[in-house]
N, C-alpha and C positions, 0 to 999 in steps of 0.2 A: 504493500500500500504506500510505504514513503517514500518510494523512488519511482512512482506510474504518477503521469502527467495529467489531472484529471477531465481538463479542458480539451485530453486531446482523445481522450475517450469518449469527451461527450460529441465528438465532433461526427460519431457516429451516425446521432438524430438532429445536429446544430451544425446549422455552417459557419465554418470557422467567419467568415467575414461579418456575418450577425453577433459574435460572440467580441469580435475584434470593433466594431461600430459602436457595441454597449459601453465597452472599455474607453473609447474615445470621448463618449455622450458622459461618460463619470469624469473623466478627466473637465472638460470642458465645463461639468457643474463647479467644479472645483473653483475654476477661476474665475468664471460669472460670479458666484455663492461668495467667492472672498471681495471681488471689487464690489459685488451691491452691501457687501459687512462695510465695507471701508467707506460709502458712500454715505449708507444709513448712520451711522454709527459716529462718522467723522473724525474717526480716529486717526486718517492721514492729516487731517487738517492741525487737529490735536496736538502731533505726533511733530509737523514741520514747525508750526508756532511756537511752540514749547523751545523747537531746539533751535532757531531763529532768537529767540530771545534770552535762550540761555549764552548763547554767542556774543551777544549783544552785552550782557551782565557778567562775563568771565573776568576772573582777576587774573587769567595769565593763559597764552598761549599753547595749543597741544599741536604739538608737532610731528606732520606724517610718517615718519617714526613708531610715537609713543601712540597714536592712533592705530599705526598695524598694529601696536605690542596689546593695544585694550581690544581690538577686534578677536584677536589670536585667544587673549583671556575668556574671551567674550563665548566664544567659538565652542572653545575645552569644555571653561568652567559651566556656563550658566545653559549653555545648547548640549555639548553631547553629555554632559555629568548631574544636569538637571541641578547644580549649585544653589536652588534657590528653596528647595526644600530642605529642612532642619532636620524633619524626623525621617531615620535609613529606612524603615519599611515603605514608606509613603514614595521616596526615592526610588525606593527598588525596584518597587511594584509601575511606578513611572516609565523608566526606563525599560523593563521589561515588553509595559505595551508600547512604548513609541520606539523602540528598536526591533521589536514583533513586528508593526505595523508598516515600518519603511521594509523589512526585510518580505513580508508578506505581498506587499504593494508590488515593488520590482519584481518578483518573484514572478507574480501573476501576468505582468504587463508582457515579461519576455516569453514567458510560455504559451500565451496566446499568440503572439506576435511572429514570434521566430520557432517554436513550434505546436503548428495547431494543428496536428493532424500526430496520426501513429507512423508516415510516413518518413517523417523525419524526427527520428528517436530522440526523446529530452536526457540529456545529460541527467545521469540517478540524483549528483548532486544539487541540480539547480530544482528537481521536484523535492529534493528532501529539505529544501532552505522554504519553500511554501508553506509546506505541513511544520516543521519548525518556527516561521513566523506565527500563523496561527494559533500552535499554540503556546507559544510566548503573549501574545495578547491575551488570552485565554486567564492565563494565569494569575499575569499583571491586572488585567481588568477585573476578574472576580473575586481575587484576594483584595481589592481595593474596596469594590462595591461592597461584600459582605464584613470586609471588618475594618478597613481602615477609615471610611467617610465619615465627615466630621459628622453630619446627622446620626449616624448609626453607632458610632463606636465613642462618641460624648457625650451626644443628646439624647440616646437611647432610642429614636424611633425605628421605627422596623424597616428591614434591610428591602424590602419590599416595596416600601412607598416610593414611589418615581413622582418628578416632576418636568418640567421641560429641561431646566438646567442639566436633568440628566441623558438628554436625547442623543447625545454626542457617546456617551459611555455604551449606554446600554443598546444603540445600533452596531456600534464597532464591535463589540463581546458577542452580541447576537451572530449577527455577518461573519464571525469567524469561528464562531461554534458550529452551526447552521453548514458553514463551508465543509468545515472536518467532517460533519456527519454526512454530508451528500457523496462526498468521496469517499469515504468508508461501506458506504450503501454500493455507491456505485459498483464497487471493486468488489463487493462481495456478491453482486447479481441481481441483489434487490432493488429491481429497477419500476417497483409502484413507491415503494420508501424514499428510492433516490431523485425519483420525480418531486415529491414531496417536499423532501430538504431541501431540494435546487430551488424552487420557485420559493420557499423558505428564505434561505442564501439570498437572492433576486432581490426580494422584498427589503431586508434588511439593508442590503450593502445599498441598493439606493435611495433608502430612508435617509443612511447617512449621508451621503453626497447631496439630497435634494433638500436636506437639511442645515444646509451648514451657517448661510444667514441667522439661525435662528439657534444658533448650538456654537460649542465651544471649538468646532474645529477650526477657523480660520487664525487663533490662537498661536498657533506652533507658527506663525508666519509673523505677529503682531509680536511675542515676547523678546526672539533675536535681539530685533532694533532696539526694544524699549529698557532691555539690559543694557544695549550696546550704548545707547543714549544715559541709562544712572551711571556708568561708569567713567564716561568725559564727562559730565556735570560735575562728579568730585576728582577729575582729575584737573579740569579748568578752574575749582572755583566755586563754580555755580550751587553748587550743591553746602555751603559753607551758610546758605542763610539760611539754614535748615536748623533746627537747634540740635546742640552736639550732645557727646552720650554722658559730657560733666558738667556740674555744676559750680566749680570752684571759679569758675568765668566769669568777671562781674558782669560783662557784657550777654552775655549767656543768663545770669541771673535777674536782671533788670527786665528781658523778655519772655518771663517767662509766667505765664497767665494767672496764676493761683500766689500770691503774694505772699500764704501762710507757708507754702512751699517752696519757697526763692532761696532759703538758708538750708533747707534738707540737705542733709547727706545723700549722695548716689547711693549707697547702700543702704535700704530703711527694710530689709530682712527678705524672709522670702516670697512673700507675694504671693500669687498664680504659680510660684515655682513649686510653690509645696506639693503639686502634684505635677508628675509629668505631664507632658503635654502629650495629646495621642491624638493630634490631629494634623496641618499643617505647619 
């Protein structure tokens, strides 16, 4: 089963160029879906004024140099090591679905493309990185949904309740559960099951792409920049009228909202820490 092309079996009752057209029509939500996110949402607008005027308010120059050296940071730390999450499982389980997902995506794109038929045999390893992305998302996504989400594992409500926010998780877990099982069917003969799961599969994976306006995918496009933009802010400056992490500042103390707390010590015990944190 982890080295048979699935798409290329289906190519039995599907022609390869309908199956390769679907794949173009998701691609192309992708980027319709992100520019109407960017339009509605005006996050490009946001996003250029912001750093237009942080330009404008730098105390010092960042030189294309120290700007490769923050991209490069940028790239490691905050894109492929997800740096922005505190808690490791939260992390993990991140990482697992959005390196599941890119490895799953390629995976599919070339197998359809370059081989869609049994004619031209798929390399064992390039079908076994499909079924491995799959269920890499699989894993990341459901360890996340049932015990790591802040509603579920702080607030106590049940792991069941869905709302939109969740449309982006629970089509890509589905789409890729849905996948495994169609190909599992397939290959094993049960072809009223594999019908089933296929249109299954269908359903879901284009829930997620015709969703994405209104879901968190256009995200993995938006965070990049917006790390890449906190990190010149404090590397120019800009980031300096932000109130810092002490108070022994007089200038720091003066601005700082609560009068009775101007003279606090930074350390005034443990707070919120007294319990770990088991969410972001």
């Amino acid at each position: 089963m982890f080295t048979s092309n699935p798409f290329a079996e289906l190519s039995a009752s599907v022609s390869p160029s309908v199956m390769q057209t679907y794949v173009v029509i998701m691609a192309l939500l992708v980027i319709g879906g992100t520019l109407f996110d960017v339009v509605h949402k005006k996050s490009a607008t946001y996003f250029f004024r912001n750093w237009r005027e942080g330009r404008d308010k730098a105390k010092k120059q960042v030189g294309g140099g120290q700007k490769m050296s923050i991209a490069v940071q940028t790239a490691v730390v905050d894109v492929a090591l997800s740096g922005e999450f505190c808690n490791p499982r939260r992390r993990i389980a991140h990482l697992l679905g959005m390196y599941g997902f890119v490895i799953y995506v390629i995976a599919t794109a070339v197998m359809v493309f370059a081989y869609p038929t049994p004619a031209t045999p798929t390399p064992a390893g390039l079908a076994a990185l499909w079924y491995i992305g799959a269920l890499m998302v699989c894993v990341g996504g459901y360890w996340f949904w049932f015990f790591i989400r802040v509603d579920v594992a702080a607030e106590g409500n049940s792991p069941f309740r869905f709302v939109r926010a969740d449309l982006f998780i629970v089509s890509l877990v589905l789409g890729a559960t849905f996948g495994l099982l169609w190909a599992w069917l397939q290959t094993a003969g049960s072809v009223p099951w594999a019908t089933l799961f296929l249109a299954l599969y269908l359903i879901a994976t284009t829930v997620l792409f015709v969703s994405i306006p209104w879901s968190k995918f256009s995200h993995m496009f938006f965070k990049p920049a917006a790390a890449f933009e906190k990190r010149v802010s404090k590397a120019d400056g800009t980031a300096s009228n932000l109130p810092t992490l002490t108070r022994d500042d007089p200038e720091q103390q003066k601005r700082h909202s609560m009068e009775l707390l101007a003279d606090a010590p930074m350390n005034m015990g443990l707070g919120i820490k007294r319990e770990a944190p088991r969410h972001y």
